[in-house]
ZAMARGU-4260 file (C-alpha; in steps of 0.2 Angstrom, whole numbers, plus 5000, padded with zeros to 4 digits):
<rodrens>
0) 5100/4824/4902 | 5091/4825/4885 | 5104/4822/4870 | 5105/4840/4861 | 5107/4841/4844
5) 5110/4862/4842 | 5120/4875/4849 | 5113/4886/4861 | 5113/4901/4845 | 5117/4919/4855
10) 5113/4926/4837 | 5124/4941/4839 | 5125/4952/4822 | 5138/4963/4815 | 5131/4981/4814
15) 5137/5000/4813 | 5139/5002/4832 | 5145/4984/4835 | 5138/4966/4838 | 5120/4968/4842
20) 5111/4954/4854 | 5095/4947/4850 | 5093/4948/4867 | 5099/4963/4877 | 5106/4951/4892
25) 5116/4942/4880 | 5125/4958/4876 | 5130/4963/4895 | 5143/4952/4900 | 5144/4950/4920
30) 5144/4940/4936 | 5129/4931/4933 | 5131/4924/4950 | 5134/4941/4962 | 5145/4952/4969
35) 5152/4957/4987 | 5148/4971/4995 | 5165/4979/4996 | 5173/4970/4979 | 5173/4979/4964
40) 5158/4977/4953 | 5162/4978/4936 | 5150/4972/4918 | 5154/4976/4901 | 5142/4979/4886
45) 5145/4974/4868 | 5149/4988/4859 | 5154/5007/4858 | 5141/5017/4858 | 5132/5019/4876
50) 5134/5030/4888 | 5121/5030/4903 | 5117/5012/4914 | 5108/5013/4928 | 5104/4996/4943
55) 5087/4992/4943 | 5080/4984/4959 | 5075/4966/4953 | 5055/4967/4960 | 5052/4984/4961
60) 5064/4990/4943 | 5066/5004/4955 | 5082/5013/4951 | 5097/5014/4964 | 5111/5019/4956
65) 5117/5024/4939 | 5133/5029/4930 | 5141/5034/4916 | 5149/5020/4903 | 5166/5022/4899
70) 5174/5024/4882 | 5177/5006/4871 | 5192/4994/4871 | 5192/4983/4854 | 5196/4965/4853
75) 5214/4959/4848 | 5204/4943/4842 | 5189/4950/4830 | 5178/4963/4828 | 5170/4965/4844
80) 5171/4979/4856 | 5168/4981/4873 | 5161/4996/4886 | 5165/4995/4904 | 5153/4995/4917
85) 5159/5002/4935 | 5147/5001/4949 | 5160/4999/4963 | 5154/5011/4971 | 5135/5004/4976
90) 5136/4992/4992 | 5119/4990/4995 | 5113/4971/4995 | 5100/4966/4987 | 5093/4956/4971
95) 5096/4969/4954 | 5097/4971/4936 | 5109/4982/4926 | 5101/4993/4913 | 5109/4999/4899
100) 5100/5015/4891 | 5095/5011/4871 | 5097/4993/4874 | 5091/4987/4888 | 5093/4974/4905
105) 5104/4961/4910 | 5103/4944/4919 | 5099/4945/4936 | 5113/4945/4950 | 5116/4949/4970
110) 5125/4959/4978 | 5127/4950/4995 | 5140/4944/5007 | 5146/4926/5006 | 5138/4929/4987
115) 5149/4912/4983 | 5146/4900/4994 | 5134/4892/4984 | 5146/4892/4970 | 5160/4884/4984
120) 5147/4872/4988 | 5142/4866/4971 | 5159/4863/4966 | 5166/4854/4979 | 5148/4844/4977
125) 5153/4840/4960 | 5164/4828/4966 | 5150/4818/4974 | 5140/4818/4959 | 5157/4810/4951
130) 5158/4796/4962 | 5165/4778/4958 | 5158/4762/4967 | 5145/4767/4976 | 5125/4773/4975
135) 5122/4790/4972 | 5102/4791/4984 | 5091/4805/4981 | 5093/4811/5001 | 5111/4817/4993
140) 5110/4817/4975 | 5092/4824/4973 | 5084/4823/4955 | 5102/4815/4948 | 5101/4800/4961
145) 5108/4785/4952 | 5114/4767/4954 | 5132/4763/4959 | 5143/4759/4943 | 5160/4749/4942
150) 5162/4740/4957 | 5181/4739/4952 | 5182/4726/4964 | 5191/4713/4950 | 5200/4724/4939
155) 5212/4715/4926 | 5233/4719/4927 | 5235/4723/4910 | 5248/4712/4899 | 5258/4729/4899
160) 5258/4731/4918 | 5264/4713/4923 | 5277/4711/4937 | 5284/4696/4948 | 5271/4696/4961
165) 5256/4701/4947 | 5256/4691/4931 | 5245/4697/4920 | 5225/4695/4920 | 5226/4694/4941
170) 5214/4702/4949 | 5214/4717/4960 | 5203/4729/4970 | 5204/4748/4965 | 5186/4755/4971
175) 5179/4770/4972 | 5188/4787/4967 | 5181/4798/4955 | 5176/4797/4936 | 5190/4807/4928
180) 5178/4820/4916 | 5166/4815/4907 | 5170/4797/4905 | 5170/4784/4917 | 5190/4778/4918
185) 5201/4786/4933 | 5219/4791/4929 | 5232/4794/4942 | 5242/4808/4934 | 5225/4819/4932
190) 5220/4816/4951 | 5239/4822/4957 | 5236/4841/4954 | 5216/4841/4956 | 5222/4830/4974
195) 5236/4846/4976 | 5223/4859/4971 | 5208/4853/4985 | 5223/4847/4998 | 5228/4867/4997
200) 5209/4873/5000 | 5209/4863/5014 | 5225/4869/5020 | 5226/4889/5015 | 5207/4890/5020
205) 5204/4880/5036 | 5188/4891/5043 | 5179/4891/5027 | 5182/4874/5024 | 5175/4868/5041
210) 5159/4880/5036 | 5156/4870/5022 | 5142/4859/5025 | 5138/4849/5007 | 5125/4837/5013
215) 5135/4820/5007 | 5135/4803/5016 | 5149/4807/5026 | 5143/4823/5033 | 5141/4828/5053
220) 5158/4815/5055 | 5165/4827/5063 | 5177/4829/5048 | 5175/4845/5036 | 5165/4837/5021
225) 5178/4843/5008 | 5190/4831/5017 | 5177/4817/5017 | 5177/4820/4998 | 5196/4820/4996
230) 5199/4805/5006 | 5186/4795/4993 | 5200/4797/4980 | 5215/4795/4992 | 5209/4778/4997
235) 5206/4774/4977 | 5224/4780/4975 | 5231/4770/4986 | 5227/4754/4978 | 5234/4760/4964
240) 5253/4757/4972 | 5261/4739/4967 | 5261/4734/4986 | 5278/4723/4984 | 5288/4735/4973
245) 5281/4752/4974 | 5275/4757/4958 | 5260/4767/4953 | 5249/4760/4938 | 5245/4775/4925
250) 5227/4772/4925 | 5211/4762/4928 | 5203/4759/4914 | 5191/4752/4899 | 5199/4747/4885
255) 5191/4759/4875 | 5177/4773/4881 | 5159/4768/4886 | 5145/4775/4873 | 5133/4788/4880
260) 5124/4774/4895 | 5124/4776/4912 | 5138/4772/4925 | 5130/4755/4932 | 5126/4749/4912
265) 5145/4751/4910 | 5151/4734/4908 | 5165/4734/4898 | 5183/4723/4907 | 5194/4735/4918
270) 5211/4736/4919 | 5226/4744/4926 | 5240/4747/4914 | 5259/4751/4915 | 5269/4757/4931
275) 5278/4772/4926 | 5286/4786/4932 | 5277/4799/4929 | 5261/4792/4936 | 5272/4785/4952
280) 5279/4803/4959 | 5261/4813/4956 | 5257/4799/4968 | 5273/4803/4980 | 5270/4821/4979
285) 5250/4817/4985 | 5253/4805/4998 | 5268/4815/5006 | 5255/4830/5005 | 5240/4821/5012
290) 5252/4814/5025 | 5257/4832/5032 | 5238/4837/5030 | 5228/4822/5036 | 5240/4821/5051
295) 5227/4832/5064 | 5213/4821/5058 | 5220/4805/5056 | 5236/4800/5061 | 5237/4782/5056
300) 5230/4788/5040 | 5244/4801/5039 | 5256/4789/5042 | 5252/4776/5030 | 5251/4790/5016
305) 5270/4793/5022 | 5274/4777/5018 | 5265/4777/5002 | 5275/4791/4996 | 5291/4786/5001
310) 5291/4769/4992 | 5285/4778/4976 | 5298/4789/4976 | 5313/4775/4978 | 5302/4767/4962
315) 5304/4779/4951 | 5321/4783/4958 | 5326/4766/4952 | 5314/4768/4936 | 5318/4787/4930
320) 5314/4787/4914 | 5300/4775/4911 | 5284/4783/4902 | 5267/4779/4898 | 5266/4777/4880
325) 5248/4772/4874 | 5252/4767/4853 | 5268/4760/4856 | 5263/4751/4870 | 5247/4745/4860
330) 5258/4738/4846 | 5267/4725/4859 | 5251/4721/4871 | 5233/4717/4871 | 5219/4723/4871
335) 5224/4739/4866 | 5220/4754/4876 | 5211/4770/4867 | 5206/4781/4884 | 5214/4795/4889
340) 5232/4795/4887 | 5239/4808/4897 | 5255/4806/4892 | 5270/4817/4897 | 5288/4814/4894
345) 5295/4828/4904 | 5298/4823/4922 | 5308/4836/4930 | 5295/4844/4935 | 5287/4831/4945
350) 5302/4827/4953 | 5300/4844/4959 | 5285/4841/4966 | 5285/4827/4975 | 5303/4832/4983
355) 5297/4846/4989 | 5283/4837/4995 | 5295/4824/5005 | 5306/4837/5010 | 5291/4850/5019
360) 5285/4832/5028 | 5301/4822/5033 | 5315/4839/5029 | 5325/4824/5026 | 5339/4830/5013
365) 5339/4819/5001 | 5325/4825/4996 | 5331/4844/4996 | 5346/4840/4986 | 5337/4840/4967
370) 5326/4858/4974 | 5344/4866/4977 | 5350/4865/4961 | 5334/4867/4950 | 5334/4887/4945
375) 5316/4894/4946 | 5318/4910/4936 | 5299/4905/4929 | 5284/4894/4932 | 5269/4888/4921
380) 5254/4890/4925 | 5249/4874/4933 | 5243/4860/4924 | 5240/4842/4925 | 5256/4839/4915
385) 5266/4855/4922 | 5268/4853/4941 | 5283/4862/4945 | 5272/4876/4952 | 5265/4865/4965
390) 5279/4860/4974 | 5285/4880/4972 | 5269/4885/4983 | 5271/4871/4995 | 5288/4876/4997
395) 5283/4894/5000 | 5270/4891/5012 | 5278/4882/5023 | 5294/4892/5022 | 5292/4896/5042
400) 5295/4877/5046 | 5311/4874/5034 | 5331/4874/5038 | 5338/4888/5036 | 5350/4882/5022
405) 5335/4884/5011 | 5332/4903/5012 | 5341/4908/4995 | 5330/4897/4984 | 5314/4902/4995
410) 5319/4921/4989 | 5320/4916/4972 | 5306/4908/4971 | 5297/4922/4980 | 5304/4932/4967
415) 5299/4922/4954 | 5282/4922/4957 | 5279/4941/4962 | 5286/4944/4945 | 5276/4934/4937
420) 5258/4939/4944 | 5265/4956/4942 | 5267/4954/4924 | 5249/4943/4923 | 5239/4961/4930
425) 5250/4972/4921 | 5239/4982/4909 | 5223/4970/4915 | 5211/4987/4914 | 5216/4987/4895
430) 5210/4970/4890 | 5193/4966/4882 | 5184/4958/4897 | 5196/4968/4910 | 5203/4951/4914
435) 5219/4944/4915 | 5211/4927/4909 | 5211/4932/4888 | 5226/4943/4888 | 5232/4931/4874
440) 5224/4920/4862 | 5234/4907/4871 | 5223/4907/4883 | 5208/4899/4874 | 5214/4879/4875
445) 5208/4866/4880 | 5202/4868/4897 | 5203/4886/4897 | 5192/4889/4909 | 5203/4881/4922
450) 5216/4889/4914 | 5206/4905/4918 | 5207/4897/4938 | 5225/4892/4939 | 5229/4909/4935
455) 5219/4916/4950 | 5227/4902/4960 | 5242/4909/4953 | 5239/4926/4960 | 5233/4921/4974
460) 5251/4913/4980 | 5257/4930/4974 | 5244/4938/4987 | 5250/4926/5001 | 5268/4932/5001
465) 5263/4952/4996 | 5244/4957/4998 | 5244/4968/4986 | 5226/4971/4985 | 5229/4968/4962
470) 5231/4952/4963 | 5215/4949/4973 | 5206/4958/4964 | 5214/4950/4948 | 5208/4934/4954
475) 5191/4939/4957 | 5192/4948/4939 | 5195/4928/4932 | 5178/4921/4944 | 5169/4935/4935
480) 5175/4928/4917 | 5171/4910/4922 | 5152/4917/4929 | 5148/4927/4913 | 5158/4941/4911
485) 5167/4932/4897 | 5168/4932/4877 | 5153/4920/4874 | 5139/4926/4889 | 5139/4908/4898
490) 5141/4906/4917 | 5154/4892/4912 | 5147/4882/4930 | 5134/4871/4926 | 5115/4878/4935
495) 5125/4892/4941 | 5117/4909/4932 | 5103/4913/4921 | 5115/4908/4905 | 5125/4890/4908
500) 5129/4875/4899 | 5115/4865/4896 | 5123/4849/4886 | 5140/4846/4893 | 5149/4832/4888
505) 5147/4822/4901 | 5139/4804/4902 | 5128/4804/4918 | 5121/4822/4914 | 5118/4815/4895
510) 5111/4797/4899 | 5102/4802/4917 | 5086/4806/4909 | 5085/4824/4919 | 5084/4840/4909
515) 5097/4851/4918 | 5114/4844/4917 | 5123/4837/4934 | 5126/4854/4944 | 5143/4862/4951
520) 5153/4856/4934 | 5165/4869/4927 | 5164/4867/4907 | 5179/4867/4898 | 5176/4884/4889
525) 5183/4892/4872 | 5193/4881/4864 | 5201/4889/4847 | 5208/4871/4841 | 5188/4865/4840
530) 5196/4845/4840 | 5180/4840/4841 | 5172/4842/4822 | 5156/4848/4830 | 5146/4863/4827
535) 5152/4879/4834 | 5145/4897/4829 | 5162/4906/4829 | 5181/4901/4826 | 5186/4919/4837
540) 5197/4912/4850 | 5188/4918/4864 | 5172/4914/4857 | 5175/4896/4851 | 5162/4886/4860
545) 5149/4874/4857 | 5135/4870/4870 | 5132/4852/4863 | 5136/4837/4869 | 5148/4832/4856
550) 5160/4846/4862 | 5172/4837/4871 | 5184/4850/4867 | 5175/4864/4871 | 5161/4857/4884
555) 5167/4841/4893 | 5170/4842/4912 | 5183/4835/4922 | 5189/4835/4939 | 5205/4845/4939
560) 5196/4858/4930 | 5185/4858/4945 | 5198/4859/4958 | 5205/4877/4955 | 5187/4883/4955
565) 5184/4875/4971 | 5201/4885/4977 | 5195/4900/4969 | 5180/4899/4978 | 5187/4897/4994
570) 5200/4910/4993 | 5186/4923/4988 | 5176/4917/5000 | 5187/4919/5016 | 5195/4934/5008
575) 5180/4945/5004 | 5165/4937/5015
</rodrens>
């Protein structure tokens, strides 16, 4: 993609009766994408003045429906305010336009059944696009075809990584996998939840996955594709395991970041740096996940991921409290390492995960023994570094196969998560964009759009043990945010809507020479911190964002920001139809 050097300017300006758009589409805020038939179908326009919309038929502008506007909610975070727009009621499919009376038309959008397949499609497709090793032809990859980059067939142990059988500068095999984001390293502790996140799709949504058909390499292998693409990271993965001892390296990696080139003019050494403990059980918690998964399709497979687990988890049983340390470990060691650190020095929760893991697979009680004794009054939303949650759903979806010693803390965990996705909806109809994505400035970090994601996977858990019909439609409420319904007026999915990221910051889409960026990425979003120095248009939380490929705090991509939005998706998908 060409290198941009300006924001995407929205050019909103403060007037009497609110912020006024130069264009009128910028002002109405909805699914850019489309809407179920039976779903509810809500927009919202900027401002506090309107009263009448009406849906025009896209060819014909013939009317089909209109409705009155309700009254205005203001922003806790500026001056903005914000009408609702509830056309529930209208079920006929069809290609349309909202129109609002005395401003004017909105973006285009469906109403249609399956209306996200495409966007289920894309995403999990986006994970093709992010291969490691391996050519990239234009029967698959159409206009964003490339050359394979980093072979990683001779990668470097790092002098901070050393061990008996693997003294430093010996050279191992690690291919394939995914680029992380938007840089071409590949980090252990980031692939665990995004593994977790497309290992659950799989699993929660069997039908829909097996309709999935994403025209990759592997496809008509009488595997469903999304499998084909989660087993191209799970073999990298593997090879990240010390064979003798059991350890899991943190990362594969540069020593510092590539500039803006393409994957196969990426030359730079490669290394894997320091076994830890962190890095090791994400890996347990993955293999003894895949293992349970994998085991219809593939049971040597399966069973080779068992073992995988299983000597991870007696590494970092012997190694509890080792962490990955990037500066401090660059003092003792050379090269010195400057890529993604993804440090975490809190391992309880992934001891959480990955025994809970263990413990559904083998029910061994070893491995219950830590879950017992863990009090689960509250969990996170899930993140890369906050894992707890994921070994809290595994537990409670496969509560039908466990001992029956384990019922009281399946209760309070059950009880734990309905009071929190009840607390998440409370008051949702109240909030600027109607979602529960934005409730607090919080919200708007970095990554908040999967942040927006995790919290419909959230719900969705919630929906699994009660079907309260909220949750789902809270969930929904956070695809409409991450499609355009949202406090900047992007379809936060590259070339998905009329209004999407056009300059992520993302290497391939940058260096590639194509004008649209790599489709199927979810772009970070609003991101109040604005680490990046570059140029945004607002420092409002839910409107800090820069569409510029500078932005890697607001505008990067990465792959576990990907996998709740493939979840999402899914989840919709075999919910809604």
């Amino acid at each position: 993609m060409k290198q941009a050097s300006f924001c995407y300017l929205t050019g909103f300006l403060l007037a009497g009766f609110g912020l006024l758009a130069q264009n009128p589409a910028d002002q109405i805020r909805l699914n850019q994408v489309g809407f179920y038939p039976n779903a509810p179908k809500i927009a919202l326009v900027l401002g506090k003045a309107y009263d009448n919309f009406t849906i025009l038929e896209k060819e014909s502008n013939k009317v089909v429906y209109h409705g009155k506007i309700k009254s205005a909610i203001k922003s806790p975070f500026s001056e903005k305010w914000t009408q609702e727009i509830d056309f529930t009621n209208f079920k006929k499919q069809g290609q349309y336009i909202l129109s609002v009376e005395k401003l004017g038309n909105s973006y285009p959008f469906e109403i249609k059944n399956n209306t996200l397949n495409g966007v289920a499609k894309a995403a999990i497709k986006g994970f093709y696009f992010q291969r490691v090793s391996e050519d990239l032809p234009e029967r698959y990859a159409g206009k964003w075809a490339r050359k394979a980059g980093h072979p990683d067939t001779a990668v470097l142990v790092h002098a901070n990584a050393v061990s008996e059988n693997r003294p430093e500068g010996t050279r191992i095999r690690s291919p394939r996998g995914w680029y992380d984001a938007g840089d071409y390293n590949k980090y252990i502790v980031n692939s665990g939840i995004t593994m977790y996140t497309l290992l659950s799709a799989l699993e929660d949504f069997p039908k829909i996955a097996n309709d999935l058909e994403l025209n990759i390499p592997e496809s008509g292998n009488n595997l469903p594709d999304l499998l084909d693409e989660i087993l191209v990271n799970l073999e990298w993965m593997l090879s990240m395991q010390d064979p003798v001892d059991g350890g899991v390296y943190h990362k594969l990696t540069n020593a510092n970041f590539d500039g803006m080139l393409m994957p196969e003019k990426a030359n730079q050494p490669r290394y894997v740096v320091q076994k830890n403990t962190i890095a090791s059980l994400d890996f347990s918690a993955v293999m003894a996940q895949a293992s349970r998964i994998l085991k219809p399709y593939n049971s040597d497979l399966s069973n080779r991921c068992l073992i995988a687990a299983e000597k991870a988890w007696l590494w970092a049983k012997a190694n509890p409290k080792v962490f990955y340390h990037q500066n401090q470990n660059n003092e003792k060691f050379k090269p010195a390492i400057n890529t993604g650190g993804y440090e975490d020095n809190n391992e309880a929760d992934e001891w959480f995960w990955a025994e809970a893991e263990l413990f559904i697979t083998t029910q061994k009680t070893q491995y219950w023994q830590r879950i017992a004794s863990t009090e689960v009054y509250w969990l996170p939303i899930p993140s890369w570094n906050s894992v707890m949650p994921l070994g809290a759903f595994s537990l409670l979806k496969s509560e039908k196969i466990l001992p029956a010693y384990t019922a009281n803390k399946m209760m309070q965990m059950k009880q734990t998560v309905l009071k929190q996705a009840d607390e998440m909806v409370k008051d949702v109809s109240l909030q600027l964009f109607r979602t529960v994505m934005g409730k607090s400035a919080n919200d708007f970090m970095w990554g908040s759009s999967s942040h927006a994601a995790n919290q419909a996977m959230f719900l969705l858990q919630a929906f699994q043990i009660t079907p309260k019909k909220i949750y789902l439609e809270a969930a929904l409420g956070n695809m409409d945010y991450l499609l355009g319904r949202n406090g900047i007026g992007y379809s936060l999915i590259t070339g998905y809507g009329s209004k999407y990221p056009r300059h992520p910051h993302h290497r391939i889409s940058i260096a590639d020479g194509v004008d649209e960026p790599v489709p199927g990425l979810l772009s970070g979003g609003p991101n109040s911190g604005q680490q990046d120095q570059c140029k945004y248009d607002s420092n409002v939380p839910d409107e800090s964002f820069s569409d510029t490929d500078c932005s890697y705090a607001s505008n990067e991509i990465a792959i576990n920001w990907n996998a709740p939005l493939v979840y999402l998706a899914m989840a919709l998908e075999s919910y809604f139809h």
